[in-house]
Every structure is written in structure tokens, then in C-alpha cells.
N, C-alpha and C positions, 0 to 999 in steps of 0.2 A: 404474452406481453406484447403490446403491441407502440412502436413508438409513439412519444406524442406528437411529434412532427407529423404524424404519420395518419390524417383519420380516418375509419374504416370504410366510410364511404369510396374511398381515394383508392383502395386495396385492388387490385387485380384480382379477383374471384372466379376461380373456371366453374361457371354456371350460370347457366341462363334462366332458371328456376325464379323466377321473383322472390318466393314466399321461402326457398333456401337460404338463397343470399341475405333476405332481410333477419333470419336465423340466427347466421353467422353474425351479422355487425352487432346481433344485440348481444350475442355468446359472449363476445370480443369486449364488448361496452362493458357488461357486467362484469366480465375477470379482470376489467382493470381497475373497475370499481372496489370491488371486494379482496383483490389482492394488495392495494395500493399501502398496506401496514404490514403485510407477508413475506416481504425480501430484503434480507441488508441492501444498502445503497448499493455496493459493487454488483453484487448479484442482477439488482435489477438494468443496471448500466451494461453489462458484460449481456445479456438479455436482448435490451434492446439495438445494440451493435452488430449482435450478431442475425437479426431479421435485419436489421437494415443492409447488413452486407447479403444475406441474402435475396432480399427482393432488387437489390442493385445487382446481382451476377444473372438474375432471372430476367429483368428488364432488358442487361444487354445480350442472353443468347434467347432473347425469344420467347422464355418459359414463364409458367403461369405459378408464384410460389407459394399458391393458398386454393383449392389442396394442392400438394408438388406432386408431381409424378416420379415413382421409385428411379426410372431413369434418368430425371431431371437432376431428382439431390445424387443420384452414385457420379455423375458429370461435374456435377459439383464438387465431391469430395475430390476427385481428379486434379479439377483446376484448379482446387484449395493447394493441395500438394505437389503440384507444379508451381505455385506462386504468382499465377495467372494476378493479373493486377486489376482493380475494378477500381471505379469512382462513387464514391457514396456520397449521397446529398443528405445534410441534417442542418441542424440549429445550433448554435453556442448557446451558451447559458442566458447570454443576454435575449435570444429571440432571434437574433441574426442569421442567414444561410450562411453554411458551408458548405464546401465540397471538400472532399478530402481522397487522394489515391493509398486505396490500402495495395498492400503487394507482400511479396516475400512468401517462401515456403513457408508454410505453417505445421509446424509437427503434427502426428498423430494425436498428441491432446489437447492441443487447439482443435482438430475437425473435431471431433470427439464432444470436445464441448459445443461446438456450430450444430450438431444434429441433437445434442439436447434440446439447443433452442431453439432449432424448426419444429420436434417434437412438441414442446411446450406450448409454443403459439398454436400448432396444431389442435391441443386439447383445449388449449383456452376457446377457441372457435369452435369447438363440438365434434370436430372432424378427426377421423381413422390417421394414425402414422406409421409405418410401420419397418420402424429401424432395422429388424433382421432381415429385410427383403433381401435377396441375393444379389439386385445391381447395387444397392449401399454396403452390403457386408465384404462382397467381393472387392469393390475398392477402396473401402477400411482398411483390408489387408494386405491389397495393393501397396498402398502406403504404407503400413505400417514394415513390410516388405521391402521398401524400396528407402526411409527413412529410417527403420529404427524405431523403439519406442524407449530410447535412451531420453530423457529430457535435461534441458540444459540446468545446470544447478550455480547460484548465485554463490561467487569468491566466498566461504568464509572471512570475516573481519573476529580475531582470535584475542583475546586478553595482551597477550605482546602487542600484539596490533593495536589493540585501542588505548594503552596507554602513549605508544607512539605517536599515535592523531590525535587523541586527547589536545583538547584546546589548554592553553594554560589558567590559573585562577589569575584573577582579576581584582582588581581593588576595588572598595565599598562604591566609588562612584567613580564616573570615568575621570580617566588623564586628562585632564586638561591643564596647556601648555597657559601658564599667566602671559607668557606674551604675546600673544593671539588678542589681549584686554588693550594689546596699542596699537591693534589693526581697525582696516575699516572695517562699518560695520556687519557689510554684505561679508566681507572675508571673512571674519571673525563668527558668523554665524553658520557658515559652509563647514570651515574645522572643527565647531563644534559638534554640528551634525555626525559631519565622517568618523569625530572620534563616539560621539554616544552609540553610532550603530555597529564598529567595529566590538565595543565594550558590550553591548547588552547582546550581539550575536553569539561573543564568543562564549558569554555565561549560559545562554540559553542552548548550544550545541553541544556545549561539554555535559550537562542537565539530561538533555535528549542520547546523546552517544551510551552515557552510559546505565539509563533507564530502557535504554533498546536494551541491551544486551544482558543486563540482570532480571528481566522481565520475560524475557526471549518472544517479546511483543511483534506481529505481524505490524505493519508500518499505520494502517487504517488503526486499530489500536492504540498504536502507541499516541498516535494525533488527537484519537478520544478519550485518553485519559484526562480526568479534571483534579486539580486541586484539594477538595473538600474530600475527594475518595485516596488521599493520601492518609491514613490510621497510623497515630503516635499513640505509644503504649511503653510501660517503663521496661519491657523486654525486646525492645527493638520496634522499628516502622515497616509499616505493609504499605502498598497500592492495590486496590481493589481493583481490578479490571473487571467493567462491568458485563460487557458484552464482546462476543468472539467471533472466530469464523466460523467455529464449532459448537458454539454457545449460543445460538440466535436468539433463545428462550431469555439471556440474561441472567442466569442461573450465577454466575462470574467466578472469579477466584482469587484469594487474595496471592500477591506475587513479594516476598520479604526484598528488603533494600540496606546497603550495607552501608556505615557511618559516610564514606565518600561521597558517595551517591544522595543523600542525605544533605550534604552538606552544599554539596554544588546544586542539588534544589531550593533548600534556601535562601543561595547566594544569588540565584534565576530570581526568585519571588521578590527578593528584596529588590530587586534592580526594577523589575517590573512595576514594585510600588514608588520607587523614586522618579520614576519615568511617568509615570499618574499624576503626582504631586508637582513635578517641573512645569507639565503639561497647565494646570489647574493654576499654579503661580505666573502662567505667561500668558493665559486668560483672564487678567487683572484681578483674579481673588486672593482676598488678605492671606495670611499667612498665619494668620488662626483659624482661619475657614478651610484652609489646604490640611493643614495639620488632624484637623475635628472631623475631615472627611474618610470614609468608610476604606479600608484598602480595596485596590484590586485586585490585590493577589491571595483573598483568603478564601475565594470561589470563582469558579470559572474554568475552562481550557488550560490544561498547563503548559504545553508547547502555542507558543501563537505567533503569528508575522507578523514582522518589523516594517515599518516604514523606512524607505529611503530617507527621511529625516531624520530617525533617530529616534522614533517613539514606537513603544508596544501598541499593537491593534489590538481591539476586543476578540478579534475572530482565531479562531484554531488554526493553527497552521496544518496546508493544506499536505494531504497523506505524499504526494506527488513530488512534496519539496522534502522529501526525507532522504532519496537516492542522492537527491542535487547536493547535498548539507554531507552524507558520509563522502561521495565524489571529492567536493569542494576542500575536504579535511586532510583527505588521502595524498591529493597533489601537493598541499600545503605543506604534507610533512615528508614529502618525496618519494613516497612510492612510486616504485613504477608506472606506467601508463598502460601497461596490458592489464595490470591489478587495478586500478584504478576504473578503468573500462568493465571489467569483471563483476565491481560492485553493486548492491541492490538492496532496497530497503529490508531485504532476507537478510543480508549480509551478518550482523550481530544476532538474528535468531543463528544461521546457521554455526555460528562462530561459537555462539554457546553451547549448544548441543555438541558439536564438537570438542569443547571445551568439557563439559559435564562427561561424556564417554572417555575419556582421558582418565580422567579423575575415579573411573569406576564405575560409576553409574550404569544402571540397565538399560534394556529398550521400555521398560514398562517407565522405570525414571524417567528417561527423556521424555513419556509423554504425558506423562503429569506436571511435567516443569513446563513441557510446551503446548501443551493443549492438543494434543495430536490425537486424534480418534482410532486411525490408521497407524499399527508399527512398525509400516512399510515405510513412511515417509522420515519419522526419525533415523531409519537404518539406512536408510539411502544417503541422507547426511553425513552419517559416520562411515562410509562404506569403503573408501579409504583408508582410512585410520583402523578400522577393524581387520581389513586384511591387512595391515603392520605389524597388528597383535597376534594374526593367526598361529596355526598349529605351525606353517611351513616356516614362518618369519621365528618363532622361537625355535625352531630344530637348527635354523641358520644360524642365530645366534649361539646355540651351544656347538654346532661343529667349528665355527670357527672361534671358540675359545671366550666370546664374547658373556656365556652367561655362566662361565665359572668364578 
């Protein structure tokens, strides 16, 4: 995967070969052509980051990152895990240069994933990689040796928990103060605003808090679920999740929702179509034409960002404002600030899965509620909680009188 900032003409290539090199750029041209529907969006972002932080650690000590020498990438995995700081040059979305300093120690599965992706670009270019070399393997373990291969695990956010940040419900339209009707009119339209965007954030975050957590949705998920993949049926409603991080295929799975949850989506949709309708009445159309018009809330994104005015976008809210929105709720409702800091768009997956192991649930449950391929990763979640229930923790309990 090769970035697109990035063309392969531009590439550092150790070879002097003409007829190699010109090999390589078309190897490179073709796999980006033909891969270009092959990788969820993160995949291909976490991809392309990671050559560009590679060819920027290459650039500054000298080395050549296409092919890399086994030496090269083992100094690398080195400087990864020292936290060695480099400067990477790319584009924002808009076409703009950035520069940006990455740095920080980076775990064992951060590098881990770094040599996937020099591997990958490697193959995409036609060219030999070869990860068990002993200058890569030996400082794999260096590191892994010297950090651990404990990875950090995002605060569960727990059922107690989420009714506590739980946003309150809201009335059918927003509060609005009548005496605000005897201000000017610049004033009177600022309080409007603050109050519509306070009322349709908090419908839509209490919508979202608790569709994360009964879904046990990774956060990319939860921001692509739509509307129209909401199934009413007289024995209760599904969300169809259509596609996963495990599911690339689209294969999906329906996820059940309970009358709460339910109800504070409805109270989102409706606010979203009054906010349609306002919008359409302030653009001079009659108010049989507002009324005859189609909703926007009976397809489309069902989480979406607000404008600082007060009105719903068309567009999805983005995966990245889902930490900000559980952070933003957490403070709100006074949790601490090391738990607050803790938080992560994992937060309510983890929170359920620990919640579901409480309740009895297996490892093979958890990973059919969460999509988990691997029964390593739900057990890691519970891995607390399960040494609570161990052998040693019930013998503690009956010596000291507690399970008679």
C-alpha cells in the first residue's frame, strides 16, 4: 500500500537496475489499483501510516526503505521501542501538507503491526521480506523483553455506569425560554441556537451511549450503522450491523435492542426530523410544502454531527468523536478524571462483555455478542472479574464464613 501523497516515482529504491525499478513502480501501481475495494478504511489508513512513518525514520538515518535491509528494519524496531521521535510529512484530507511529530514508546503490537506493513508494501512491489530474519526477530523480543506484551486495555463504562452518564430525556422540542421573543434579534437567535444544540446533542448521545453498549459495537460501527437497518417486528427490534472488523465480507449480524434503547432512538429521529423541517421553514417554504416533504430520518446515518447552529448534518458522525461524546458525558456526570482519561470508544464494548460475564455468560457467548474471532480477546476483558470468581476467591469466601 503505498501512500497517495506518496508516488512511486518519488520512492527511494536501492537499485540501479532501470528495468527493476521500473518493475517495482508498476508492481506498486497495480496493487493499489486492484486493492483499492480490498481493505476496510482503517486498515488501509493504519497501512498507509505506517510506510510513511517508515520511510520518514529511513530518510533520517540514511536508510533505503524499499527493499529495507534486515538490519535497517531490526534498528527500527529498536528506535520504535525507545520512542525515538520522527517527523512525517503527509496531506490532510483537504490536499494540504502536514508535518506531524510522532514519538512515544510504542508497544510490542504497535511494532508488530509496523512490520506487517513494511511486509505488505514489500509484497505489493514484488519484493522478498523476511520478518524471521534474526536482526528483526532478535529485537522483537528485545522489546517485547524490555516492555511486556501486556497491552493497555480501555476503562470499562458498566451498566451502573452508563445509566449514571446517561443524558437525561428531553422534551418533544427544545426549551425554549418565551422571553428570549422580547430580545434583539441577533440575541434571540444565539439562545435559540445554544438551546437547539444542547437538546438535539443530548437526544442523540443518550441514542448513541446506549446503542454502543447493547450492540457491543467497535466505535467505526457504531457511526456506520443506518437507520433503514433498524428491523421492527411484533417480537421486539434488531440493528443489523452490516459490516465488522471481523466481517469484511459483510456477512453482518442482527444485534436485539431493548424498549429503552428504542425509545431514545425514536426520540433522536424525531428531533432530527424537526430539525429538517425548521431548517426548510427558515428557507421560506410554505408550511404545506415542509410538512408534504419526505423525513430525514427514515434513511440515512443514524448517529450524525451537529452544527454549532443547532441543526443535524447529512453526514455521519465521525468514528473519532465517539471517545470525545463518552469523555464529555463522564465529566458531566463527575467521575473522576483518571476514569475519565481512561475512557475509549472500546469503553461500552468492554463494559458489556464484562457485564455479560457477570451474568454467566461463556467465552464462546462473549464472542458471539461481540464478534470476536479470537477467545483471547474477550477473556482478556474479563480477566479481572474472572480471577474474582476463581477457585482461590470462592475458597476465601467460604473460609472466611462468607459463603455459608
Amino acid at each position: 500500500m503505498i501512500p497517495p501523497s506518496t508516488p512511486p516515482t518519488a520512492l527511494p529504491i536501492a537499485t540501479e537496475d532501470t528495468d527493476a525499478h521500473a518493475v517495482i513502480e508498476r508492481n506498486l501501481r497495480r496493487h493499489a489499483e486492484i486493492s483499492i475495494d480490498s481493505y476496510a478504511k482503517n486498515t488501509k489508513r493504519a497501512l498507509e501510516g505506517d510506510t510513511r512513518l517508515f520511510q520518514a525514520w529511513c530518510a533520517k538515518h540514511g536508510h533505503c526503505p524499499l527493499p529495507a535491509e534486515p538490519r535497517a528494519v531490526g534498528d527500527f524496531v529498536k528506535a520504535m521501542a525507545a520512542g525515538e521521535v520522527v517527523t512525517v510529512t503527509s496531506r490532510d484530507r483537504h490536499g494540504r501538507p502536514r508535518t506531524r511529530r510522532l514519538g512515544g514508546v510504542r508497544r510490542p503490537a504497535t511494532i508488530e503491526r509496523y512490520l506487517a506493513s513494511i511486509a505488505h508494501w514489500h509484497r505489493a512491489a514484488g519484493l522478498a521480506f523476511d520478518r524471521t530474519h534474526s536482526e528483526i526477530r532478535q529485537r522483537m523480543r528485545g522489546a517485547r523483553h524490555k516492555l511486556g506484551i501486556r497491552q493497555r486495555q480501555a476503562r470499562a463504562l458498566r451498566w451502573e455506569e452508563i445509566l449514571r452518564i446517561l443524558p437525561p430525556d428531553q422534551p418533544a422540542q427544545p426549551p425554549y425560554d418565551p422571553f428570549w421573543e422580547r430580545l434583539h434579534g441577533e440575541e434571540r437567535g444565539r439562545r435559540k441556537a445554544a438551546a437547539r444544540l444542547q437538546w438535539l446533542t443530548s437526544l442523540r448521545d443518550r441514542a448513541l451511549l446506549l446503542v454502543a453498549y447493547e450492540t457491543l459495537c467497535r466505535r467505526a460501527e457504531l457511526v456506520a450503522l443506518r437507520i433503514e437497518n433498524i428491523l421492527r417486528a411484533p417480537d421486539g427490534v434488531t440493528v443489523f450491523v452490516e459490516r465488522t472488523k471481523t466481517d469484511q465480507a459483510g456477512e453482518g449480524r442482527h444485534r436485539p435492542l431493548r424498549r429503552r434503547t428504542v425509545a431514545a432512538i425514536d426520540a433522536w429521529r424525531a428531533a432530527m426530523d424537526w430539525s429538517e423541517r425548521e431548517r426548510l421553514l427558515g428557507q421560506g417554504r410554505t408550511r404545506r410544502a415542509v410538512v408534504a416533504a419526505p423525513s430525514v430520518a427514515d434513511q440515512g446515518p443514524l448517529f450524525r454531527s451537529i452544527h454549532r447552529s443547532g441543526r443535524v448534518r447529512d453526514a455521519a458522525l465521525p468514528a473519532s468523536t465517539v471517545p470525545v461524546i463518552l469523555k464529555r458525558l463522564a465529566a458531566a456526570a463527575g467521575m473522576e478524571p483518571e476514569a475519565v482519561a481512561g475512557l475509549s470508544g472500546h469503553s461500552t464494548r468492554v463494559g458489556a462483555a464484562q457485564d455479560l460475564r457477570q451474568a454467566g455468560a461463556s467465552v464462546l457467548d462473549l464472542q458471539a455478542e461481540g464478534g470476536w474471532r479470537d477467545p483471547r480477546m474477550p477473556g482478556r476483558y474479563t480477566r479481572e472479574l474472572d480471577a474474582k470468581q476463581g477457585a482461590m476467591a470462592r475458597l476465601a469466601r467460604i473460609q472466611e464464613g462468607e459463603g455459608e
